[in-house]
FISELUM-196949 format. One record per residue: z, x negated, y of N, C-alpha, C, CB in turn; residue number from 1. Coordinates in nm, 4 decimals, always signed. Atoms other than C-alpha are relative to their C-alpha. Glycine has a CB too. Layout:
BEGIN
       n.up     n.east    n.north      ca.up    ca.east   ca.north       c.up     c.east    c.north      cb.up    cb.east   cb.north   num
          Z          X          Y          Z          X          Y          Z          X          Y          Z          X          Y   NUM
...
//
This chain:
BEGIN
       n.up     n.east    n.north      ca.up    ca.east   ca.north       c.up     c.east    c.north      cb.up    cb.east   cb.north   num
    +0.1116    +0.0624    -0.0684   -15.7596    +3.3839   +14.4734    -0.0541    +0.0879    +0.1125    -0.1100    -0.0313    -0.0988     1
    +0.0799    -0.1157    -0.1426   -15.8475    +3.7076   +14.6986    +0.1588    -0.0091    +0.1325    -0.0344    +0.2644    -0.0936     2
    -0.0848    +0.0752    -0.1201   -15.5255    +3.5868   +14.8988    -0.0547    +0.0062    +0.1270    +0.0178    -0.1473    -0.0214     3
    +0.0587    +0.0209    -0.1205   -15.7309    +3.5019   +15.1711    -0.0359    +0.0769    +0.1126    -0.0817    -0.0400    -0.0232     4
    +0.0652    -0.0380    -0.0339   -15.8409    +3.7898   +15.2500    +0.0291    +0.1383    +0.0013    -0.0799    -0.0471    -0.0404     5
    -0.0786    -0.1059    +0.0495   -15.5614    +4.0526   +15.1889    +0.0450    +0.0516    +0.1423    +0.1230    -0.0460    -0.1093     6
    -0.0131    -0.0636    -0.1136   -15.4815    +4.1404   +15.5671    -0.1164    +0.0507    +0.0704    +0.0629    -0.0738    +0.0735     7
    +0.1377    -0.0663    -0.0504   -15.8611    +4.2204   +15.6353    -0.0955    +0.0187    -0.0645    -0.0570    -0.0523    +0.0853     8
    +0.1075    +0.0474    +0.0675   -16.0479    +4.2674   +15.3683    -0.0938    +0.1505    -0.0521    +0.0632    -0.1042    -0.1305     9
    +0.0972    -0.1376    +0.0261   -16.3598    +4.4938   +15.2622    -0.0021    -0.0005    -0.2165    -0.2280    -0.0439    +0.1042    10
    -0.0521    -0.0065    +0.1667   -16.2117    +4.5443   +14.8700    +0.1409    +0.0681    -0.0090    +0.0191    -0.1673    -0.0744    11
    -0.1166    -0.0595    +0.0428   -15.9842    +4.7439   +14.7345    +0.0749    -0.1198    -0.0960    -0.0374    +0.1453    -0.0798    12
    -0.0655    +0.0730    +0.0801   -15.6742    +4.5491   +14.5346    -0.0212    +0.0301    -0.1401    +0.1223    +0.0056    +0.0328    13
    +0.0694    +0.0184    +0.1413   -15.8253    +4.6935   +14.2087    -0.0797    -0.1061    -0.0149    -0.0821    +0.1066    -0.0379    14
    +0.0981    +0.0961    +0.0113   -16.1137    +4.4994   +14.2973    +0.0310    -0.1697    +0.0168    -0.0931    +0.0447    +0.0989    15
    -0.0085    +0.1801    +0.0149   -15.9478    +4.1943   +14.3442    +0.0763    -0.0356    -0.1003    +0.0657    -0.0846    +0.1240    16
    -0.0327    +0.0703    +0.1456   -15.7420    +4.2229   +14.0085    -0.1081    +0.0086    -0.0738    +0.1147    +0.0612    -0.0855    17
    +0.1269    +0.0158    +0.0744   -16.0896    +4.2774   +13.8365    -0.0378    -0.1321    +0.0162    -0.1104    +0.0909    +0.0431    18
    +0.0805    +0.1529    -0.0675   -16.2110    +3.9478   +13.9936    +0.1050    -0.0936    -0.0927    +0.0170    -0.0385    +0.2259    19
    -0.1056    +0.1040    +0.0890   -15.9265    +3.7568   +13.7962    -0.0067    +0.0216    -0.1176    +0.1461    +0.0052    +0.0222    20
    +0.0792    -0.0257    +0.1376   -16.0261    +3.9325   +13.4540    -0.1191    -0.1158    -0.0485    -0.0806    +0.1504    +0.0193    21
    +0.1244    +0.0696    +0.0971   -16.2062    +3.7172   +13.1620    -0.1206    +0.0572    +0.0134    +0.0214    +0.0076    -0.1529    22
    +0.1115    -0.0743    +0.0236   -16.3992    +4.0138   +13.1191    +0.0318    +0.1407    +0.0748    -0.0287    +0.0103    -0.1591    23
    -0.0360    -0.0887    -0.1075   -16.4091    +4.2300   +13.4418    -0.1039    +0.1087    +0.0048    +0.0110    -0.0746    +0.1351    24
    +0.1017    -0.0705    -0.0046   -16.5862    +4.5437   +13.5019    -0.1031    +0.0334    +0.1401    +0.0548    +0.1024    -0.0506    25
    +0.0416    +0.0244    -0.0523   -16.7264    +4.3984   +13.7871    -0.1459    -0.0149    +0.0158    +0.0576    -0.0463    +0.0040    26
    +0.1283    +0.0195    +0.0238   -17.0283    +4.2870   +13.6892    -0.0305    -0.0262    -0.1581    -0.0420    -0.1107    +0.0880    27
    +0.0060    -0.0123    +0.1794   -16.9633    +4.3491   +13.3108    -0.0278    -0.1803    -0.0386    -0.1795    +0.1322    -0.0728    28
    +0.0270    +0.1520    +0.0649   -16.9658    +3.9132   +13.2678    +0.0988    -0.0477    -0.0267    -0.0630    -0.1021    +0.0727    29
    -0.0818    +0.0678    +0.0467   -16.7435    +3.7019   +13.0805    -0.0025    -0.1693    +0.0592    -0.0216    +0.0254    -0.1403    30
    -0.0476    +0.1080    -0.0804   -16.5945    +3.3771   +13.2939    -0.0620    -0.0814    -0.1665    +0.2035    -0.0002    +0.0740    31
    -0.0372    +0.0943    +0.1680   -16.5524    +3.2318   +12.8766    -0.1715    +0.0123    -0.0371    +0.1463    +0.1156    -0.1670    32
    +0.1447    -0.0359    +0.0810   -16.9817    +3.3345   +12.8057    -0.0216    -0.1520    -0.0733    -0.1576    +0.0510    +0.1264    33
    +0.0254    +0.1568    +0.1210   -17.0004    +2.9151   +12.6432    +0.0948    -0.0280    -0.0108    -0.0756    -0.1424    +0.0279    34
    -0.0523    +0.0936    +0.0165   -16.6981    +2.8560   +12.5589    +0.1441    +0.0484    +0.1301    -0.1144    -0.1329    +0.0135    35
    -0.0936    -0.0543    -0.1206   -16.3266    +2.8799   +12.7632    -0.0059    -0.0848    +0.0931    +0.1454    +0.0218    -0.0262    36
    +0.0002    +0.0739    -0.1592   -16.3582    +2.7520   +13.1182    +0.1068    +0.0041    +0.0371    -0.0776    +0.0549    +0.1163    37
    -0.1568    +0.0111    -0.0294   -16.0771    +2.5811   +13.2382    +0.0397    +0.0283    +0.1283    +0.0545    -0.1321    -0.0242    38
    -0.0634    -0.0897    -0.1492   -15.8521    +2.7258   +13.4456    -0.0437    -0.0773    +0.1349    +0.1974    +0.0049    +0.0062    39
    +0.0597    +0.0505    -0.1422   -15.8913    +2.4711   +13.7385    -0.1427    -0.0139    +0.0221    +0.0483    -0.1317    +0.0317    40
    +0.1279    -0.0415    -0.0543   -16.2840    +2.5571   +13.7523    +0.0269    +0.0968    +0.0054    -0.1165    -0.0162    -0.0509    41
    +0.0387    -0.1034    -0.0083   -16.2412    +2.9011   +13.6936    +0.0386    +0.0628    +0.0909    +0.0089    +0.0471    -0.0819    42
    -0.0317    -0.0512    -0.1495   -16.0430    +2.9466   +14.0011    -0.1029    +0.0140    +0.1177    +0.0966    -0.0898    +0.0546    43
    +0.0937    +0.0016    -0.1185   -16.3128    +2.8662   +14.2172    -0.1121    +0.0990    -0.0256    -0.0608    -0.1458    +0.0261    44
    +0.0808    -0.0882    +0.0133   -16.5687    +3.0965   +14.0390    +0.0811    +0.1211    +0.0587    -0.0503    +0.0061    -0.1381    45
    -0.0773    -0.0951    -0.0417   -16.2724    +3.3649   +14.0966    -0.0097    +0.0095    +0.1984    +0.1567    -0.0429    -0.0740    46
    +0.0002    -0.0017    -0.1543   -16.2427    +3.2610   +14.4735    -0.1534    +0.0411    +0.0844    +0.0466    -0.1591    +0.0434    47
    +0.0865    -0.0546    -0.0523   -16.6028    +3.2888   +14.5307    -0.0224    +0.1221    -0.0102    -0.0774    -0.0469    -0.0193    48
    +0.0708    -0.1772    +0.0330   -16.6580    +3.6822   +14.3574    +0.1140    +0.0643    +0.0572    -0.0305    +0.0676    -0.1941    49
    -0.0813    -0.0343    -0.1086   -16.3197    +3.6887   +14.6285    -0.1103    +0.0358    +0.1337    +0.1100    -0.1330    +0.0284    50
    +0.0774    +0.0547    -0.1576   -16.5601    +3.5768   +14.9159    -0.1005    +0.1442    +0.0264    -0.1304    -0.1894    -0.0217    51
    +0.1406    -0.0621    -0.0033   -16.8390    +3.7805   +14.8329    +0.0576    +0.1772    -0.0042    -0.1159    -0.0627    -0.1620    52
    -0.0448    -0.1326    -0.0152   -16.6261    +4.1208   +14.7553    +0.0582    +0.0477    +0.1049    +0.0709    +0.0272    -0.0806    53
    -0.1226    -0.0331    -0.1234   -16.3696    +4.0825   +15.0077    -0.0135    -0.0286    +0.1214    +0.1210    -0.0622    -0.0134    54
    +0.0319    +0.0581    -0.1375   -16.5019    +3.8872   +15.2984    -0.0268    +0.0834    +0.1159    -0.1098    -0.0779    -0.0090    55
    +0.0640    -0.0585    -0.1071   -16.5271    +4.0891   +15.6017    -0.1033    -0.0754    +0.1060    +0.1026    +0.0491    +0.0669    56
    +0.0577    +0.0886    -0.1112   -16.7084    +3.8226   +15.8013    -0.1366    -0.0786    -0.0923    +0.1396    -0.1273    +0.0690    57
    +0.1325    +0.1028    +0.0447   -17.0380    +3.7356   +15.5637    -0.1293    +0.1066    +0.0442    -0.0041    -0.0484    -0.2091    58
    +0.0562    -0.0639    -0.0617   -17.2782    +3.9949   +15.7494    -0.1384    -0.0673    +0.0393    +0.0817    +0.0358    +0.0872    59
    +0.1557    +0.0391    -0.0382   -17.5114    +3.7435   +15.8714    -0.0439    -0.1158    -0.1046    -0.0150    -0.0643    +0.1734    60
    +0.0299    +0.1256    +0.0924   -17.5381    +3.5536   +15.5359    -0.0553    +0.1312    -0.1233    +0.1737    -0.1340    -0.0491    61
    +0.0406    -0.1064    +0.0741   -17.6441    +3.9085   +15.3358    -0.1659    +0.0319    -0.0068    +0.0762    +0.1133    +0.0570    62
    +0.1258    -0.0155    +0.0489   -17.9822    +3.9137   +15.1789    -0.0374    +0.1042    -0.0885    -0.0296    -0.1019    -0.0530    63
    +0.0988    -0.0834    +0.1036   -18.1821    +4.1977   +15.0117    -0.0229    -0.0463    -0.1078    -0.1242    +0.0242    +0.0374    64
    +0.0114    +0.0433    +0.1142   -18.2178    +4.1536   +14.7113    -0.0613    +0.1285    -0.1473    +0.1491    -0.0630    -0.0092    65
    +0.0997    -0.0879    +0.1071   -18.4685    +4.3264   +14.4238    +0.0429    -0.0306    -0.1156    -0.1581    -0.0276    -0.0025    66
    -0.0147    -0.0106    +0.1556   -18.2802    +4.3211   +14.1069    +0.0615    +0.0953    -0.0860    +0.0561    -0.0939    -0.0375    67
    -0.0399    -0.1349    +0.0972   -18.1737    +4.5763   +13.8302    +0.1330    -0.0060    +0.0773    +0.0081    -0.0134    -0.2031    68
    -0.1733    +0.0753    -0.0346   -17.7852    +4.4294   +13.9178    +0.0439    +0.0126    +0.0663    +0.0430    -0.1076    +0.0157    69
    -0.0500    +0.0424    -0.1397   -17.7587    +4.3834   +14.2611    -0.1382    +0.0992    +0.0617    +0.0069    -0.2083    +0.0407    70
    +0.0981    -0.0508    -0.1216   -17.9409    +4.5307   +14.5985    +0.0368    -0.1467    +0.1275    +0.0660    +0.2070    +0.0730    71
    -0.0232    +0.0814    -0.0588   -17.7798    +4.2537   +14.7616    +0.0703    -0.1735    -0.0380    +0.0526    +0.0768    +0.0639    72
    -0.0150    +0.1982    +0.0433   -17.7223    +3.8376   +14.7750    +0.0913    -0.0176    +0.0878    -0.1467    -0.1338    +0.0321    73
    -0.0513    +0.0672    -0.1169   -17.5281    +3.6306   +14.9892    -0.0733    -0.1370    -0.0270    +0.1728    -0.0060    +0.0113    74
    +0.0662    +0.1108    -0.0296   -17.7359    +3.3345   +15.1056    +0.0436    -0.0804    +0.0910    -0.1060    +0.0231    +0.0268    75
    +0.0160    +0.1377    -0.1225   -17.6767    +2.9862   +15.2944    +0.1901    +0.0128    +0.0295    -0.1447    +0.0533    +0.2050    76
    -0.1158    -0.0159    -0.0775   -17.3191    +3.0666   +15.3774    +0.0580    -0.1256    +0.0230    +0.0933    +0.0876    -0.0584    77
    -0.0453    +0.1197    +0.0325   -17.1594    +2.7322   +15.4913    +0.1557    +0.0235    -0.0219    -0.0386    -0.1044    +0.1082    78
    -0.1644    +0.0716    +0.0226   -16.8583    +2.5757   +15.3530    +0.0497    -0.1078    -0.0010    +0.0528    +0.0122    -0.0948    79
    -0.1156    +0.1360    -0.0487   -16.6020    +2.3223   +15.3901    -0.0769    -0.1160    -0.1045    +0.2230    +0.0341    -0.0550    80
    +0.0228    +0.1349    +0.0989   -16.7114    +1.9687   +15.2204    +0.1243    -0.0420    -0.0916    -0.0324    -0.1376    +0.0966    81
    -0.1505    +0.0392    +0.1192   -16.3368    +1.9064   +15.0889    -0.0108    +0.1197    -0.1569    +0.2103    +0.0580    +0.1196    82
    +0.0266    -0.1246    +0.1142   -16.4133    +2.2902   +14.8963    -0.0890    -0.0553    -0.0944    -0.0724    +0.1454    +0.0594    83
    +0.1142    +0.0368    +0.1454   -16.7273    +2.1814   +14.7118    -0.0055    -0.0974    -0.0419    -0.1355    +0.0084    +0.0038    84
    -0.0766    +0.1592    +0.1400   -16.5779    +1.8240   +14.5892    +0.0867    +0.0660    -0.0678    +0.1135    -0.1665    +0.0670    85
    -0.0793    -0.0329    +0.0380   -16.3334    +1.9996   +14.4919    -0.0201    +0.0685    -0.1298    +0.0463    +0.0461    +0.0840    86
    +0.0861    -0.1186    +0.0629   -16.4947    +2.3056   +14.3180    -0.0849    -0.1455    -0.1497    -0.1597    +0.1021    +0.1769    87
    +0.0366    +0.0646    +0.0423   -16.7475    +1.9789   +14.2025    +0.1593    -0.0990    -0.1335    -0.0810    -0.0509    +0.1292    88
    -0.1290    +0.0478    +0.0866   -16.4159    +1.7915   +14.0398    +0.0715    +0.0202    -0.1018    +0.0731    +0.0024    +0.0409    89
    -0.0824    -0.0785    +0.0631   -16.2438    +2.0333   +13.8871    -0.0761    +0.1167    -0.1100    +0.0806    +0.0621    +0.1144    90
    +0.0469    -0.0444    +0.0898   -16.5458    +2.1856   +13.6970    -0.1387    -0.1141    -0.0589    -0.0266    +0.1434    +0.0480    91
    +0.0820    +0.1103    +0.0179   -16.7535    +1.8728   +13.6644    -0.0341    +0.0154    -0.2165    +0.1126    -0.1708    +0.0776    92
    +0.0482    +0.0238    +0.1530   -16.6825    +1.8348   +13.2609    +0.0294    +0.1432    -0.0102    +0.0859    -0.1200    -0.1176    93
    -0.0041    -0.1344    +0.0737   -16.7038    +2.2395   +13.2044    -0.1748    +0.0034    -0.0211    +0.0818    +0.1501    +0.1067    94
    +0.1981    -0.0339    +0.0785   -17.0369    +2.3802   +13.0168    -0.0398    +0.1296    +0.0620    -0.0196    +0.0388    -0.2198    95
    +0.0269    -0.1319    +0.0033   -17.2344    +2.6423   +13.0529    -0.1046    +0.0096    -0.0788    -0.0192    +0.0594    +0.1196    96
    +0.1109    -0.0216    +0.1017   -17.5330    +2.7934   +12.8389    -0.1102    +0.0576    +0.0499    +0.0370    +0.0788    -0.1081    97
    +0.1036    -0.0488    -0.1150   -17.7606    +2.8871   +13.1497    -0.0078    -0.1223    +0.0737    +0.0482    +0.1331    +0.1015    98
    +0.0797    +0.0756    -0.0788   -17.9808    +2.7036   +13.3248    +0.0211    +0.0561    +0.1735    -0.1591    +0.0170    -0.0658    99
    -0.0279    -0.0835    -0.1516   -17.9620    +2.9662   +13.6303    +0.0397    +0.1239    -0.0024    -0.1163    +0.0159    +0.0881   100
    -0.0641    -0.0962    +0.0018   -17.7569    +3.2226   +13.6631    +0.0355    +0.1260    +0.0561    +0.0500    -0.0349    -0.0042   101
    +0.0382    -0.1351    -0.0450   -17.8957    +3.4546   +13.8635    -0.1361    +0.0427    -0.0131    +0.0302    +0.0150    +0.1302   102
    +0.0730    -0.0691    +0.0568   -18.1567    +3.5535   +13.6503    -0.0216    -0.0286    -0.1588    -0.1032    -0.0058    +0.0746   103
    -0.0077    -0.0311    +0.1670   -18.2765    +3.5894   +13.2447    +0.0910    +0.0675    -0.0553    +0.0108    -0.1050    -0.0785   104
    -0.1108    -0.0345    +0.1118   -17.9873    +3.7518   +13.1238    -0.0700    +0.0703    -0.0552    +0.1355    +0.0628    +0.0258   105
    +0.0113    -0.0909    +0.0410   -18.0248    +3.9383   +12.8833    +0.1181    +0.1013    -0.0855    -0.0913    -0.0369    -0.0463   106
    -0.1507    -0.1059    -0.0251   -17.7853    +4.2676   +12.9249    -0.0237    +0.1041    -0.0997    +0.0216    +0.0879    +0.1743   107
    +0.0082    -0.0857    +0.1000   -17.9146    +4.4954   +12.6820    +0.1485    +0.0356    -0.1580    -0.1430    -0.0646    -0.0473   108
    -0.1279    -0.0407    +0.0586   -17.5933    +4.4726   +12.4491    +0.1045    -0.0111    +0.1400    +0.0456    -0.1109    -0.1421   109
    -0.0885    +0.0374    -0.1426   -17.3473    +4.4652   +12.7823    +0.0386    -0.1204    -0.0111    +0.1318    +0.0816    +0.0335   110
//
């Protein structure tokens, strides 16, 4: 999924086999946290923590950000309409056990 992004990219190729890990030491989270997510959604979660590691070109979509986790966001970035039917399609009947997922966790056991 980091394909895209392998002749210019701001990631090392560790970091983009981490990004394909269940349980990567990326951001210490499990793709499977409710349950196994099927492969054709979980590609697209994979392709985005591509976008966001590897992208040399998201600069003016980078937000500050105040959390234990992160120092930084990526906000607003646009994308293709065929991508997010797609993305929408292919994870439509998957679950999750969060409401929002960029905040509450609770990380205290990793």
């Amino acid at each position: 999924q980091c394909a895209l992004w392998k002749d210019n990219a701001c990631c090392t190729a560790n970091t983009s086999m981490e990004a394909h890990q269940d349980q990567s030491y990326l951001y210490n989270f499990n793709w499977d946290h409710c349950g196994a997510m099927p492969e054709k959604c979980k590609r697209h979660f994979i392709q985005d923590t591509c976008l966001y590691e590897c992208s040399p070109n998201l600069g003016p979509w980078i937000d500050q950000s105040d959390t234990s986790w992160r120092k930084e966001r990526i906000l607003h970035v646009p994308l293709c309409r065929e991508d997010c039917e797609q993305w929408w399609e292919d994870c439509q009947d998957a679950v999750t056990c969060k409401v929002n997922w960029h905040k509450g966790w609770n990380w205290t056991t990793g």
